[in-house]
N, C-alpha and C positions, 0 to 999 in steps of 0.2 A: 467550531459551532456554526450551525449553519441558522440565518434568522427567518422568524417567520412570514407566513406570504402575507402577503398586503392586504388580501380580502379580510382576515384575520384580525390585522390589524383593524378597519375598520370598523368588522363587525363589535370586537368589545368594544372600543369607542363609543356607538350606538348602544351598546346594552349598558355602559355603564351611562351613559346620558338619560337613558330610557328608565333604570333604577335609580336616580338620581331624582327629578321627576315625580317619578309615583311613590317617594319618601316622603317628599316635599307636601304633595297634593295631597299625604296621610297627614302627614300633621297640622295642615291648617285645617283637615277636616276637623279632625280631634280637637284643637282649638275651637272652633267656633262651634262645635257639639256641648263643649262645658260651656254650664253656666257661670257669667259673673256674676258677683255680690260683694256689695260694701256695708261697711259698717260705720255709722255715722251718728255718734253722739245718742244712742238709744233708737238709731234708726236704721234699719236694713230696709236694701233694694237690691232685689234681684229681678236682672235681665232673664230675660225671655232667650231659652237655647234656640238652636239653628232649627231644630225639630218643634217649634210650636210650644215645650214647656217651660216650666218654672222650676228648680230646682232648687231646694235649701237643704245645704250639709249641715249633717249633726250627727249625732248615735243613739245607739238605744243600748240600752245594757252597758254600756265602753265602748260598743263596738263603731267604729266609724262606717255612716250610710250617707246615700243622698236622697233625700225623699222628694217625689214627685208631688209638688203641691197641688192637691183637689178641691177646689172650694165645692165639687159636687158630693164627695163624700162626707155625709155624716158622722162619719167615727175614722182614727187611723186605723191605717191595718198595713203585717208585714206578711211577705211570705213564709209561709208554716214551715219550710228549712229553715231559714234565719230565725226564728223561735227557736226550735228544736236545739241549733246549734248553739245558739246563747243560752239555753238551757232556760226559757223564761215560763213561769209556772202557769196550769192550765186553771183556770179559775170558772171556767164553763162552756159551754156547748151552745152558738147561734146557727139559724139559718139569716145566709147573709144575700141581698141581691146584689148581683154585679152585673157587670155588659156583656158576662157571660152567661146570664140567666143565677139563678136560683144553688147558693151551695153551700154544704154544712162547713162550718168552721170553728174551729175553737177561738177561747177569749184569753186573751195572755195577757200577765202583767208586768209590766218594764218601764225604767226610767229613761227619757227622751229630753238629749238636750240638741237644741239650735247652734248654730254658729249664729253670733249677735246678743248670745247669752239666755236666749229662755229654755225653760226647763221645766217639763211636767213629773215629777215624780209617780212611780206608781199607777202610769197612766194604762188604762184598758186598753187592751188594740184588739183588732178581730185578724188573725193568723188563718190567710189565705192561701190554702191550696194549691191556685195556680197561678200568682201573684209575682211577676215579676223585680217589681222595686217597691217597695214602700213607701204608703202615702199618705201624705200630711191631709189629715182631713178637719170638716167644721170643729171638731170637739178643742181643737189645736187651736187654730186659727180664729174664732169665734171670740175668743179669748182677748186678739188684737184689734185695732183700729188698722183698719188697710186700704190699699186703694191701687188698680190697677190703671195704668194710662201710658199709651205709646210702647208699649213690651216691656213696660219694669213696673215691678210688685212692689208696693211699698208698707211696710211695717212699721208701727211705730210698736216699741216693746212696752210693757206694761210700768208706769213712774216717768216714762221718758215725757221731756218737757216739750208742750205743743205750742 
């Protein structure tokens, strides 16, 4: 057997340095992309992701989502596949505005619960069209005492002691 030439050898060296590297720089992006949150005695705080949001896990139907928390939105709403696929029932017809302008959407209803324990039973959501993640809107949040300061959202849930 004859071994191989040297440039060879270097060159994997380098590519596996180089893969090695851009594994690395994925996963601390991925890291710092998720949101933290804690959970503390009837109180959630969730940090502000790398992207400028706020993220609270929970589900709707069972299903586990991360919802984008909007103190601008009025009502939640999910994207009209994730209705569909959760099979969550249509209860009527809005015209809804977004930062897309003006679009028809149906009104589903589902039950939504938080990681930190709250839960809306039943709750109305407007099932958006072109709706990437779903977002926790006023009708949600309205609900809690909150307070945003230095990139963490703070909740106090409903009975927790202040």
């Amino acid at each position: 057997m004859h071994e191989l030439p040297g440039w060879l050898k270097h060159a994997t060296v380098w590519l596996l340095l180089a893969v090695g590297v851009f594994l690395g720089v994925q996963a601390w992006q991925h890291e710092a992309q998720r949101t933290q949150i804690a959970v503390m005695g009837g109180v959630v705080e969730i940090r502000r992701g790398a992207d400028g949001h706020y993220r609270w896990p929970g589900e709707v139907a069972g299903q586990a989502v991360d919802f984008l928390v909007d103190t601008g939105a009025t009502g939640t709403a999910i994207p009209t596949a994730l209705a569909r696929q959760l099979g969550l029932p249509v209860v009527g017809r809005v015209r809804s505005s977004t930062a897309g302008g003006l679009v028809e959407a149906d009104v589903v209803v589902g039950d939504v619960g938080l990681h930190g324990g709250l839960r809306a039973e039943r709750l109305r959501m407007t099932a958006l069209p072109d709706l990437h993640a779903p977002l926790l809107g006023m009708d949600v949040l309205g609900t809690l005492r909150w307070q945003q300061q230095q990139g963490v959202l703070r909740f106090e849930m409903p009975g927790a002691p202040r």
